[in-house]
C-alpha positions, 0 to 999 in steps of 0.5 A, spaced: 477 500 548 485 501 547 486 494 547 482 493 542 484 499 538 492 497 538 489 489 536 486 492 530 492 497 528 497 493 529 494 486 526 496 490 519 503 490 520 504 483 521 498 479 521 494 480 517 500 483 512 497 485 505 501 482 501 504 476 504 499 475 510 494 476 505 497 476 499 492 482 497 494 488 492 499 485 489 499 489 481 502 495 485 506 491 489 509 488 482 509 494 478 511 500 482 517 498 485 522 498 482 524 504 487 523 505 495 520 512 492 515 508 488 514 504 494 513 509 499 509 514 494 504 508 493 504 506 499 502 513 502 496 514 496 493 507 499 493 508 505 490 515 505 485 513 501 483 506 506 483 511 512 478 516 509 474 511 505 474 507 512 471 512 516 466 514 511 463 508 510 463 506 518 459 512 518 455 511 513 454 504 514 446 505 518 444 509 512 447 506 506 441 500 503 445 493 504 442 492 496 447 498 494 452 497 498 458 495 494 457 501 489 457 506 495 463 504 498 466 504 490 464 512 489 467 514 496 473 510 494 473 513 488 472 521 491 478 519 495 482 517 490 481 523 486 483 527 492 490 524 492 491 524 485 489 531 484 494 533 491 500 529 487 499 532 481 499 539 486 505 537 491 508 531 488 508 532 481 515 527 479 512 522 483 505 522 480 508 521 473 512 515 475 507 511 478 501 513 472 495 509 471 496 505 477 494 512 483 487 511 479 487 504 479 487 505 488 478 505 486 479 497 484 484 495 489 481 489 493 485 492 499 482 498 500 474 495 498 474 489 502 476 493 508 470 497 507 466 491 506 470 486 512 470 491 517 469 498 516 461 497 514 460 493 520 463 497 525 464 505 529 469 510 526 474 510 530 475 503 530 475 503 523 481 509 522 484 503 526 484 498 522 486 502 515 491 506 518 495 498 520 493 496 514 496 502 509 502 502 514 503 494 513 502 496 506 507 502 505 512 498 510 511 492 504 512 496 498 518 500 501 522 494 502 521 490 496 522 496 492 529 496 497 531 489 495 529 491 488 533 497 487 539 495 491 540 489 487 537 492 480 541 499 481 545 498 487 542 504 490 537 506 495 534 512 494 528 514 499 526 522 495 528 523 488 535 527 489 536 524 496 541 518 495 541 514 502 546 508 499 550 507 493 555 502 490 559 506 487 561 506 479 564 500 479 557 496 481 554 490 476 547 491 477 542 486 476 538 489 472 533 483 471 531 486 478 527 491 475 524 488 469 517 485 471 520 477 472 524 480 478 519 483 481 515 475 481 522 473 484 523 479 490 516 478 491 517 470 491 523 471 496 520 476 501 513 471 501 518 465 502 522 469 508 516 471 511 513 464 511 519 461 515 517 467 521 512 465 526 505 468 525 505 468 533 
């Protein structure tokens, strides 16, 4: 059993890594990083919502008719997703204004649906929290370093919270701002994802 549960958690985190593994989620993985701060925030919101959406369709999956299946899994992602909007609004409030639309937009992240159909719908619960929890982790872990990459070379700083600066070159630093417009954001991904192909899945 635990070997089982470590498989299920750790496949997320490099073999069946969202956005270069399995090239999934990748609207905000292009449009929120321009920060480790976005990164990271859009990372937590997901996998909090893939966690619990896991859980309660792995739960349900007896109950719910095969016919309706798909909008079931939409309307508890759905909830979910409102729960975390409503938290950041609370809790999180600059964060929520710099990620906008795209918190809302978790409801059609083909990540999160297709864990509920793929795995969670098919088996128990704790093995499904497994499965989220790699997969949001893998997820936010990506986020976070392409946003590094698009920060450090775009603003030449890294910044993890706002007000909390780990890294900074100083005045004097050129920034590539290309970095933080849209077309950086295919070419750090296009990096990343040739980088990532020359590792070994093994």
């Amino acid at each position: 059993m635990a070997q089982s549960l470590a498989k299920e958690f750790t496949k997320g985190l490099w073999t069946e890594l969202p956005p270069f593994r399995l090239v999934l989620g990748l609207c905000p993985v292009l449009a929120v990083t321009k920060s480790v701060e976005n990164g990271i925030g859009m990372g937590v919101a997901t996998t909090f919502v893939l966690v619990c959406s896991n859980l309660l369709v792995s739960l349900l999956r007896n109950i719910i008719p095969a016919k309706v299946r798909i909008a079931c899994f939409i309307v508890i992602i759905a909830t979910f997703v409102t729960i975390v909007e409503l938290l950041m609004q609370a809790y999180a409030y600059p964060l929520f204004l710099k990620l906008g639309i795209f918190i809302p937009l978790i409801v059609v992240n083909c990540i999160v649906l297709g864990r509920s159909e793929a795995f969670a719908s098919k088996n128990g619960p704790i093995m499904s929290v497994a499965d989220g929890l790699g997969i949001g982790i893998g997820f936010t872990l990506s986020l976070g370093a392409l946003g590094a990459v698009r920060e450090f070379l775009g603003n030449g700083t890294l910044t993890i919270w706002e007000g909390l600066p780990v890294f900074s070159m100083g005045p004097d630093f050129l920034p590539f701002r290309f970095m933080l417009e849209a077309p950086g954001a295919f070419v750090g991904l296009g990096l990343m994802l040739f980088l990532m192909n020359l590792i070994p899945q093994k």
